[in-house]
N, CA, C and O atoms as a GROMACS GRO file, in nm:
protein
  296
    1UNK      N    1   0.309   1.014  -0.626
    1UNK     CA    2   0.409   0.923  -0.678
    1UNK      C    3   0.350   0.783  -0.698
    1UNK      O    4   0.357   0.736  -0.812
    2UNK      N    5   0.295   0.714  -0.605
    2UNK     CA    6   0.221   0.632  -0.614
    2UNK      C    7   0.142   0.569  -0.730
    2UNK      O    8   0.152   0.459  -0.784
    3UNK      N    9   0.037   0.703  -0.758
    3UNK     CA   10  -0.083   0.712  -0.867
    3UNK      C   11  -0.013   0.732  -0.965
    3UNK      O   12  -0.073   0.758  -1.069
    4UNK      N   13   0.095   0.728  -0.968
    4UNK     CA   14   0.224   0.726  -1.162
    4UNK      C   15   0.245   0.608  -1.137
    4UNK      O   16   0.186   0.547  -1.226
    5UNK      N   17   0.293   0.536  -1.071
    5UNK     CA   18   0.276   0.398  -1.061
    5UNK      C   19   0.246   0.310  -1.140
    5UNK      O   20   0.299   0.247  -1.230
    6UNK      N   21   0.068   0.320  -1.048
    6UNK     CA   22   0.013   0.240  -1.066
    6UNK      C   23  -0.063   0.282  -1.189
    6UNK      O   24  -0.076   0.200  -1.281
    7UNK      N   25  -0.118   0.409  -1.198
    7UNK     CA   26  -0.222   0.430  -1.296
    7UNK      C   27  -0.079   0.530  -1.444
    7UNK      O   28  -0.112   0.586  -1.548
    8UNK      N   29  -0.012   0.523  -1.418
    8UNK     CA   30   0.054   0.584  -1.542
    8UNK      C   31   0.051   0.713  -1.584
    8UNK      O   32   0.113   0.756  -1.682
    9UNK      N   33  -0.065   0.816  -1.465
    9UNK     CA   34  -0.109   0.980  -1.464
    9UNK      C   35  -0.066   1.010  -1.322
    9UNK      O   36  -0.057   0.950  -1.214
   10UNK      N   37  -0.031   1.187  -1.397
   10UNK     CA   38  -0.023   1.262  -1.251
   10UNK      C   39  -0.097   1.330  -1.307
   10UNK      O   40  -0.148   1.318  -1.418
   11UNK      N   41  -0.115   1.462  -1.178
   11UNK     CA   42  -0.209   1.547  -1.124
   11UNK      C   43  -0.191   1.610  -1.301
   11UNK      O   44  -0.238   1.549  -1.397
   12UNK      N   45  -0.134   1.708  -1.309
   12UNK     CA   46  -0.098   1.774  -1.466
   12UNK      C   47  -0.156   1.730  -1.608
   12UNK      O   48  -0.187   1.795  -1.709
   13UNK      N   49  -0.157   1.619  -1.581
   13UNK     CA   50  -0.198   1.542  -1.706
   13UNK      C   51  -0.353   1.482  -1.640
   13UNK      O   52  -0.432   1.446  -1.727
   14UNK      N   53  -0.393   1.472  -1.518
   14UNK     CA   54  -0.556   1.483  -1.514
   14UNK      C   55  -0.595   1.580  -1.534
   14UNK      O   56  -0.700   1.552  -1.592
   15UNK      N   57  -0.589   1.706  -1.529
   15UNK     CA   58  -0.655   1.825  -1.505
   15UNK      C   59  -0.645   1.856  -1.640
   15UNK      O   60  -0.753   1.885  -1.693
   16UNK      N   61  -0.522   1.859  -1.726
   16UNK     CA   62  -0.534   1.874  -1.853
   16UNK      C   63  -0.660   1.791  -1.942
   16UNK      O   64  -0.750   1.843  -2.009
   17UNK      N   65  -0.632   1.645  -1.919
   17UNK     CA   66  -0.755   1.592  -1.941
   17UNK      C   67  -0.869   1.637  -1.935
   17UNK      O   68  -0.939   1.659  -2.034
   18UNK      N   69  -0.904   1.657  -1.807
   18UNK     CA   70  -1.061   1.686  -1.782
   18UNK      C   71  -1.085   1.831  -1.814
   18UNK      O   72  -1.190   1.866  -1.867
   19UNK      N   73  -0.986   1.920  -1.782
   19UNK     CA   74  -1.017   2.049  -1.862
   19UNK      C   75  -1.060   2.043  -2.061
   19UNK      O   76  -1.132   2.122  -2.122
   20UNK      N   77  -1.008   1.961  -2.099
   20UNK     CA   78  -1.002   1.925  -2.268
   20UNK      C   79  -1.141   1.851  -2.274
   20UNK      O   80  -1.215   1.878  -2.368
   21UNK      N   81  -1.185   1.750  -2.170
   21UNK     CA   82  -1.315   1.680  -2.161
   21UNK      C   83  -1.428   1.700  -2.261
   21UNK      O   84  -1.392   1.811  -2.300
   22UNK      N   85  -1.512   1.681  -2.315
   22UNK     CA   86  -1.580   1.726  -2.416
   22UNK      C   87  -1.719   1.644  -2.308
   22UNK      O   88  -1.698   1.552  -2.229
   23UNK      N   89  -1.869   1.717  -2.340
   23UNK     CA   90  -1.927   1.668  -2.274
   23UNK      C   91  -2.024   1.530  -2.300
   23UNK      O   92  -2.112   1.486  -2.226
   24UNK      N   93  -1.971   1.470  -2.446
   24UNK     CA   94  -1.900   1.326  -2.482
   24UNK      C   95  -1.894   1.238  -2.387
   24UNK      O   96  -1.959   1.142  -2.343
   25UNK      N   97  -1.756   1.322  -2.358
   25UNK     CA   98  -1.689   1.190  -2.238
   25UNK      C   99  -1.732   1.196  -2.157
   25UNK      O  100  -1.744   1.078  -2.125
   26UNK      N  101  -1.787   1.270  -2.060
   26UNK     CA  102  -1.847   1.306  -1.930
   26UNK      C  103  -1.965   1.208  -1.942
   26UNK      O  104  -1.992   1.148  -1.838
   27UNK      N  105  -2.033   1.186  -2.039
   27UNK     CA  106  -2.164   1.151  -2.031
   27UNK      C  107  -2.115   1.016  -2.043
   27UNK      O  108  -2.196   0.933  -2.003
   28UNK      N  109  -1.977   0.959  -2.097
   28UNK     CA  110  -1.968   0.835  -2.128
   28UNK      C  111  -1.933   0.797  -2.021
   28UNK      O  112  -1.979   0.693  -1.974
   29UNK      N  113  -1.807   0.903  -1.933
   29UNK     CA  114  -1.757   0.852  -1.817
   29UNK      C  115  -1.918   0.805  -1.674
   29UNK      O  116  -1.940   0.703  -1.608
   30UNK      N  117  -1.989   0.934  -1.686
   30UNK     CA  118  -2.152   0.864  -1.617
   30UNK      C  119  -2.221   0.747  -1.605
   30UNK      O  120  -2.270   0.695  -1.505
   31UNK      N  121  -2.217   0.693  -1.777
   31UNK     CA  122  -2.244   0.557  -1.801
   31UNK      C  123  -2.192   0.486  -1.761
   31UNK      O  124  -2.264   0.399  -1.711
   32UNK      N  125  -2.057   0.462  -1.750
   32UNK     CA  126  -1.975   0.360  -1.680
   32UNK      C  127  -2.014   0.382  -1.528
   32UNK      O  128  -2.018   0.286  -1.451
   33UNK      N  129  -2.030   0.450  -1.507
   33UNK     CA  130  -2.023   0.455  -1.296
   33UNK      C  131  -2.153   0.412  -1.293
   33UNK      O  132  -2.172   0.356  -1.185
   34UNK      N  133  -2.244   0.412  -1.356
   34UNK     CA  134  -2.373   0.405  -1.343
   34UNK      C  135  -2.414   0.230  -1.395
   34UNK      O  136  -2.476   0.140  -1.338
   35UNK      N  137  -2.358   0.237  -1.508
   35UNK     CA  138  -2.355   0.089  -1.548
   35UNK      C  139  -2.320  -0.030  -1.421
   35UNK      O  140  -2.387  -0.126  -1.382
   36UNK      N  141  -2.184   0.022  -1.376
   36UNK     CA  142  -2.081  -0.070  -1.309
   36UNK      C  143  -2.164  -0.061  -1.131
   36UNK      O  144  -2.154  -0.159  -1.058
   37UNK      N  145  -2.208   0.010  -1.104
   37UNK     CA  146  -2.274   0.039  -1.002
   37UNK      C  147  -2.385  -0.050  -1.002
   37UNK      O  148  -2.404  -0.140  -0.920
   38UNK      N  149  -2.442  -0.025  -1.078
   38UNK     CA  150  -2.594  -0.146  -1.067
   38UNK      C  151  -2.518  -0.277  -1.089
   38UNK      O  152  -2.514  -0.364  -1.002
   39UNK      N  153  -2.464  -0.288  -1.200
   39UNK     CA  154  -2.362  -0.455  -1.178
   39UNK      C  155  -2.335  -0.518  -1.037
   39UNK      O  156  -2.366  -0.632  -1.000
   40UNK      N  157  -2.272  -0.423  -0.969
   40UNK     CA  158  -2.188  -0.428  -0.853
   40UNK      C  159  -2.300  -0.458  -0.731
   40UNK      O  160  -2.295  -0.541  -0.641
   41UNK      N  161  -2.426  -0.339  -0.769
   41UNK     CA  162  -2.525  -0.359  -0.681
   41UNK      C  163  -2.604  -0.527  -0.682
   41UNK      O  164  -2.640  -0.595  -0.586
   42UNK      N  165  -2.610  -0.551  -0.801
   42UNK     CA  166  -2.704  -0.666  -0.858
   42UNK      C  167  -2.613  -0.841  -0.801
   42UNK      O  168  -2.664  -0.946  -0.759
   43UNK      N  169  -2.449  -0.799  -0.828
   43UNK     CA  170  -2.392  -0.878  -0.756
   43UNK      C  171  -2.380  -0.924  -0.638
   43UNK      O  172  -2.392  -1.036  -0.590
   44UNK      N  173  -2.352  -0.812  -0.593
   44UNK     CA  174  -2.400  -0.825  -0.399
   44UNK      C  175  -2.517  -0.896  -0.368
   44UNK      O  176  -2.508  -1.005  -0.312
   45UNK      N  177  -2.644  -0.839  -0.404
   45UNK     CA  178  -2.744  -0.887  -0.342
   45UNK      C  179  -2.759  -1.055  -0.409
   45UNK      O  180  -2.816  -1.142  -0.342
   46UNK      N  181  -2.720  -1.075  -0.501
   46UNK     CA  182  -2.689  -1.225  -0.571
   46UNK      C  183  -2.621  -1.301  -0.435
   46UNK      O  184  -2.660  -1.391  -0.360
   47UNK      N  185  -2.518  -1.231  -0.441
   47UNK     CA  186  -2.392  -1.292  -0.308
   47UNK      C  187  -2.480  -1.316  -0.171
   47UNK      O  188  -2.477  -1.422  -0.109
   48UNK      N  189  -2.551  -1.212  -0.137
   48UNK     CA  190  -2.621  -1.196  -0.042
   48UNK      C  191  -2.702  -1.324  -0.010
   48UNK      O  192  -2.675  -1.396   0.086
   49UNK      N  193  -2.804  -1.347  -0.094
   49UNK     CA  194  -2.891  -1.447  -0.138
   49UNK      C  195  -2.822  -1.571  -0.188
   49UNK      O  196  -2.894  -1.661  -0.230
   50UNK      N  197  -2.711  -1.584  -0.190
   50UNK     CA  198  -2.691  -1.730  -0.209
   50UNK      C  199  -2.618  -1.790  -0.093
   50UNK      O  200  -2.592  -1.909  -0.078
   51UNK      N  201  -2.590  -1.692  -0.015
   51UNK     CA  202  -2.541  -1.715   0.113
   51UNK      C  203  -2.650  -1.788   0.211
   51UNK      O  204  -2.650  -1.895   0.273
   52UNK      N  205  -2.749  -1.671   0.196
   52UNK     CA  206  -2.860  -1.742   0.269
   52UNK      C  207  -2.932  -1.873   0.257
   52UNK      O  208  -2.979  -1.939   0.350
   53UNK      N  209  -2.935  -1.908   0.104
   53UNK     CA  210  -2.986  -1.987   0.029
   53UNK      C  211  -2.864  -2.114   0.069
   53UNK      O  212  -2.862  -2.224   0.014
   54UNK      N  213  -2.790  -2.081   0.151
   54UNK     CA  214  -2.707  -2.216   0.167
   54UNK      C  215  -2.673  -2.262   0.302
   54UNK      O  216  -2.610  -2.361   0.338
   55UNK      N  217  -2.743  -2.148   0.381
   55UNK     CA  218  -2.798  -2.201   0.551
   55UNK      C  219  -2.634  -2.106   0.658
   55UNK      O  220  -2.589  -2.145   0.766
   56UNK      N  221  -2.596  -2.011   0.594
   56UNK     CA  222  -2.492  -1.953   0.652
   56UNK      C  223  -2.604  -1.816   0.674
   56UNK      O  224  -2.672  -1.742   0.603
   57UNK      N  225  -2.566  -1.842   0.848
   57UNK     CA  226  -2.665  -1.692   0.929
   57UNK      C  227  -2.521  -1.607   0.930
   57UNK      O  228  -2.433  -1.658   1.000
   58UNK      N  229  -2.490  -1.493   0.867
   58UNK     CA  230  -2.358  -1.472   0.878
   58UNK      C  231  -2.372  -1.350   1.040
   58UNK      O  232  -2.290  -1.319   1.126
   59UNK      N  233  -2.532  -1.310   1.014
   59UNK     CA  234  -2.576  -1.197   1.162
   59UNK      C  235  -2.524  -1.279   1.293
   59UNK      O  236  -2.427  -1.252   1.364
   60UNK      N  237  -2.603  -1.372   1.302
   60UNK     CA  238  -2.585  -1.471   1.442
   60UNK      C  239  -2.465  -1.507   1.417
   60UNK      O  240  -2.416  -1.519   1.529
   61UNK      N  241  -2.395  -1.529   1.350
   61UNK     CA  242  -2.236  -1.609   1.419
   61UNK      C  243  -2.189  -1.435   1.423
   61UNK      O  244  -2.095  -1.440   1.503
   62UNK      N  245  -2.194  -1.374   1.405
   62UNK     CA  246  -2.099  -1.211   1.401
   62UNK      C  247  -2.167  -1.238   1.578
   62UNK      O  248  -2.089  -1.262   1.670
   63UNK      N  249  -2.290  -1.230   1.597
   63UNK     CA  250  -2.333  -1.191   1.743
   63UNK      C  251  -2.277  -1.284   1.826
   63UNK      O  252  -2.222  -1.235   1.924
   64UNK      N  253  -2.273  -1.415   1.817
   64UNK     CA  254  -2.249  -1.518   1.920
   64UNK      C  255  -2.098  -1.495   1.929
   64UNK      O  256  -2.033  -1.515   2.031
   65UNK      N  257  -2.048  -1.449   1.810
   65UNK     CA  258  -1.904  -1.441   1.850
   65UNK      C  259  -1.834  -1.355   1.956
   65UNK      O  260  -1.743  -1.378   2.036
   66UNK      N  261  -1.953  -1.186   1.910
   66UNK     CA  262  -1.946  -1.075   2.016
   66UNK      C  263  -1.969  -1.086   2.158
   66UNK      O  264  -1.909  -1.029   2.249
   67UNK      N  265  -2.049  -1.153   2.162
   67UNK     CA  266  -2.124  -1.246   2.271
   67UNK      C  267  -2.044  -1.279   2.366
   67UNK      O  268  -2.027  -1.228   2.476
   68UNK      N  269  -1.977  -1.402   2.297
   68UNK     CA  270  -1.887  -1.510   2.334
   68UNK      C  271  -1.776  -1.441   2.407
   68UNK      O  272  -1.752  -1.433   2.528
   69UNK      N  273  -1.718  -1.394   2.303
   69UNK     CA  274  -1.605  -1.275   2.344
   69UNK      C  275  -1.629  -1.127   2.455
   69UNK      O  276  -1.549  -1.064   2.524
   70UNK      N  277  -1.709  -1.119   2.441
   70UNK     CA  278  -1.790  -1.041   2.650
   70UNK      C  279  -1.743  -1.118   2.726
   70UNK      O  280  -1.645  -1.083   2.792
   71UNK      N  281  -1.806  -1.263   2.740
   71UNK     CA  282  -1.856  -1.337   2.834
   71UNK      C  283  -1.655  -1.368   2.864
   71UNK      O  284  -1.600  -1.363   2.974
   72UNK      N  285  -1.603  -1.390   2.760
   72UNK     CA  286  -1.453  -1.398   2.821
   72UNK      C  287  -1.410  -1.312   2.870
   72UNK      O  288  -1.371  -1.348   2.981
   73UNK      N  289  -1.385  -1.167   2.845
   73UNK     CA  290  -1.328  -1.085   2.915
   73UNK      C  291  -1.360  -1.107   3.033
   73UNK      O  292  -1.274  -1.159   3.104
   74UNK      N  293  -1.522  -1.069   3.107
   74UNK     CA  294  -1.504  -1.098   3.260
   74UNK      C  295  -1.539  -1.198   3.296
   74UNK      O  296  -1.528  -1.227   3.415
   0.00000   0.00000   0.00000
């Protein structure tokens, strides 16, 4: 119910789809996951690196926090 919603398909009308699929689309639908994937990959490590590049240790404050938060409990 949900996925009619939001995406405007149910189960019936995917399967019809992808049963009709031509191997066209398959190869187009590949490209996109594959495209958007390296994007996605290439972004991160961008994100990654500009983080660093701006003096935020994001490892050490995660640890000092874990740390920190031990040392309170007992």
């Amino acid at each position: 119910m949900l996925d009619q919603l939001l995406m405007g398909i149910d189960e019936s009308t995917l399967a019809y789809d992808l049963q009709r699929a031509h191997s066209a689309d398959l190869m187009f639908m590949r490209f996109r996951f594959w495209f958007w994937g390296f994007v996605s990959t290439v972004c991160g490590f961008l994100v990654g690196h500009l983080i660093a590049l701006s003096g935020i240790n994001i490892f050490s404050g995660v640890w000092e926090g874990l740390l920190d938060f031990w040392h309170h409990l007992f």
